[in-house]
C-alpha positions in Angstrom: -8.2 9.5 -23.2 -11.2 11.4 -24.6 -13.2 8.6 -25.5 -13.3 7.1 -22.1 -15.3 8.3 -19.1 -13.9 10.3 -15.9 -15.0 7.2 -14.4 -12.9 4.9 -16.3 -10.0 6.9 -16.2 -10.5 7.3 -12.7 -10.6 3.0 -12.0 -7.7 2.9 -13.8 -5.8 5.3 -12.7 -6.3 3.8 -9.4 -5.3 0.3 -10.4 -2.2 1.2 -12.2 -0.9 3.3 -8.3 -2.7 0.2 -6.5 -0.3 -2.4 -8.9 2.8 0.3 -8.2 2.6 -0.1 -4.7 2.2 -3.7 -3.9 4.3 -5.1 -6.5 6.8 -2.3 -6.8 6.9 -1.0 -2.9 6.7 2.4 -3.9 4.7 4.9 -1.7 1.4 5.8 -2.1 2.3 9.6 -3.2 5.0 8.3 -6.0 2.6 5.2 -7.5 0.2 8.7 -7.9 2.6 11.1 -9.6 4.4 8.1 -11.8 0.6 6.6 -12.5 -0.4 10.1 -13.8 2.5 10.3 -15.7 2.1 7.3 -17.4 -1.7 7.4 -17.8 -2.4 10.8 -19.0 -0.4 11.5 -22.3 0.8 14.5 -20.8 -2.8 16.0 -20.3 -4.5 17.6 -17.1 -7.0 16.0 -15.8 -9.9 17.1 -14.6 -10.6 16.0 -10.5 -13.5 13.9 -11.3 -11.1 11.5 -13.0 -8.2 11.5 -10.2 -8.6 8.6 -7.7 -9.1 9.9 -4.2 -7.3 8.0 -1.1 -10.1 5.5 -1.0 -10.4 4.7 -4.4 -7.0 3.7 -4.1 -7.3 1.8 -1.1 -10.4 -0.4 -2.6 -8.0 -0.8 -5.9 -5.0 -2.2 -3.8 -7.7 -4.2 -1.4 -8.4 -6.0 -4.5 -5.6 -6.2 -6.3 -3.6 -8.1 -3.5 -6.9 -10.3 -2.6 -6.3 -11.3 -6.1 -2.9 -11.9 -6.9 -0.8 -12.3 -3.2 -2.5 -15.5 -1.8 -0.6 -14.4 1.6 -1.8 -11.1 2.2 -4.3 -12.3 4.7 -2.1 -14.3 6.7 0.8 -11.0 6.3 -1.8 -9.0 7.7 -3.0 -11.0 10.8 0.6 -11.1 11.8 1.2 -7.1 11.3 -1.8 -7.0 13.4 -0.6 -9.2 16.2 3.0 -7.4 16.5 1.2 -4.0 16.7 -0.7 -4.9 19.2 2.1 -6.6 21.3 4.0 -3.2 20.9 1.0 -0.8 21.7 0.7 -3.1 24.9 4.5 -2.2 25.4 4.8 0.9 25.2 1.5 1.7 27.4 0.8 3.5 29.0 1.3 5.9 26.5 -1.6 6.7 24.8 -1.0 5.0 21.1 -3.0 4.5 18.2 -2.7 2.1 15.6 -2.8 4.0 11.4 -2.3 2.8 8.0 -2.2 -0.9 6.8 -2.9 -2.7 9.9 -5.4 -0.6 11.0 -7.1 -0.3 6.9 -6.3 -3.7 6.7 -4.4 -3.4 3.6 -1.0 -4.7 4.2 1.3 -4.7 0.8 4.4 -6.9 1.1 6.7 -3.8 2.2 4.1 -1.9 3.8 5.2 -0.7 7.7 3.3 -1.0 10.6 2.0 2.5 11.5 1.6 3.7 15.3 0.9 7.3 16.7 1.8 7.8 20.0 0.9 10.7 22.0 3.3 10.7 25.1 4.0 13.1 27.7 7.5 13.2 27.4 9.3 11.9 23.9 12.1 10.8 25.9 10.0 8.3 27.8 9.2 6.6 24.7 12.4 6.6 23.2 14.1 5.4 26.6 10.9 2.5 26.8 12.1 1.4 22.8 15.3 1.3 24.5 14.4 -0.8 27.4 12.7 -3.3 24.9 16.5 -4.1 23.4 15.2 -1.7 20.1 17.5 0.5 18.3 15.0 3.3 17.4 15.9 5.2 14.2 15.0 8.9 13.8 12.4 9.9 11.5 10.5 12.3 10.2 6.4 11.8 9.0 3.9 13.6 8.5 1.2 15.5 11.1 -1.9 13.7 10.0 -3.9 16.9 10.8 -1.6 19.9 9.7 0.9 17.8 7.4 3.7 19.6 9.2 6.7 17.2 9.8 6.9 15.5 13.0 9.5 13.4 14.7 9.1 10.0 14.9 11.0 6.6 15.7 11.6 3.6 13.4 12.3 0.1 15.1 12.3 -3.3 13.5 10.8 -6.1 16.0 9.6 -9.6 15.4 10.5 -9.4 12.1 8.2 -6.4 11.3 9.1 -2.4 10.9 7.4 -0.4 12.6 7.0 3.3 12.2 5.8 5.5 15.4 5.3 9.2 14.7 5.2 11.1 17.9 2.4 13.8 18.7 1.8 15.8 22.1 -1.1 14.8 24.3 -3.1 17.8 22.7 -2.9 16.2 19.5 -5.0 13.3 20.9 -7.9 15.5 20.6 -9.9 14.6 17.8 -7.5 11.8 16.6 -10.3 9.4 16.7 -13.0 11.3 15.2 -13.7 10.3 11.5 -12.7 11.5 8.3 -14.9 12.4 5.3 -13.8 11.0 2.2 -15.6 10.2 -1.4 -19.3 11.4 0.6 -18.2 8.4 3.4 -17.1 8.8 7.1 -13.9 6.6 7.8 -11.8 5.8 10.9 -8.2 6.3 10.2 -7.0 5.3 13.3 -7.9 3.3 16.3 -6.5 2.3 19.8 -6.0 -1.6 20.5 -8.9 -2.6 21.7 -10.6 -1.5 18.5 -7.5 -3.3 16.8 -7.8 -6.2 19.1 -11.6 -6.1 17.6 -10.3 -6.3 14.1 -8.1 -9.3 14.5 -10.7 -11.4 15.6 -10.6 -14.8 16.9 
């Protein structure tokens, strides 16, 4: 490992988690702690040559443009059954997250929605109304990384994931995030969605 650059490392570090997850459906935080594992002999490594979340993204961006010829078409679907269930569940306020909002849609990547309702109930009864069977889960807080509750439901041939925040939470949710020196969206409601499906 000495002989290459942080740099290097860093590349292909993020193309060995980038292979893990679309070709061996593991999450992002377990293609990072197995890639690590496998990639640094058993040494530490210094930050500069640890992939950051959008190093990874670029790596799996890439890697699925290259070898799964139907990511493109997977992903314009994912897009259009968010957006038919953000419509559904209005008006709650919901946001779309994650692979159909980044645009990077792996073959067992989840559609990502964060709702922020008045009343948890209402959602859950709404899934309910919709013939769902919502499954209870648990996510992450994408600003405190507390757990939070959410609900899993599988519709149009898609899972979907919607992690359930308070109205408060709201606040700030679409305010960008500073990653690698650049300012990213994370999340976006569905016009902006709507916006990225296109014609």
């Amino acid at each position: 490992m000495a002989s290459r650059t942080h740099d290097e490392i860093r590349e292909q570090l993020a193309q060995h988690i980038a292979q893990l997850i679309a070709d061996h459906g593991l999450e992002p935080g377990q293609a990072r702690k197995r890639a690590l594992e496998s990639l640094s002999g058993g040494q530490r490594l210094p930050n500069s040559a640890i992939p950051d979340a959008l190093d990874i993204d670029r790596a799996l961006l890439e890697h699925l443009e290259l070898f799964d010829p139907h990511h493109g078409q997977r992903l314009r679907r994912m897009r259009q059954v968010a957006i038919a269930m953000m419509r559904s569940i209005a008006p709650t306020p919901v946001l779309a997250t994650g692979a159909v909002w980044k645009g990077i849609a792996s073959q067992d990547a989840p559609i990502h929605l964060q709702a922020f309702p008045e009343d948890s109930k209402q959602l859950h009864f709404r899934l309910l109304d919709l013939g769902l069977d919502p499954e209870a889960l648990s996510l992450r807080h994408f600003r405190t990384g507390k757990a939070i509750e959410a609900l899993g439901v599988h519709w149009q041939g898609e899972a979907i994931m919607i992690a359930i925040y308070t109205p408060v939470d709201f606040r700030g949710a679409l305010q960008p995030t500073h990653i690698g020196g650049q300012s990213l969206m994370e999340r976006g409601d569905v016009l902006a969605l709507e916006a990225k499906l296109g014609p």
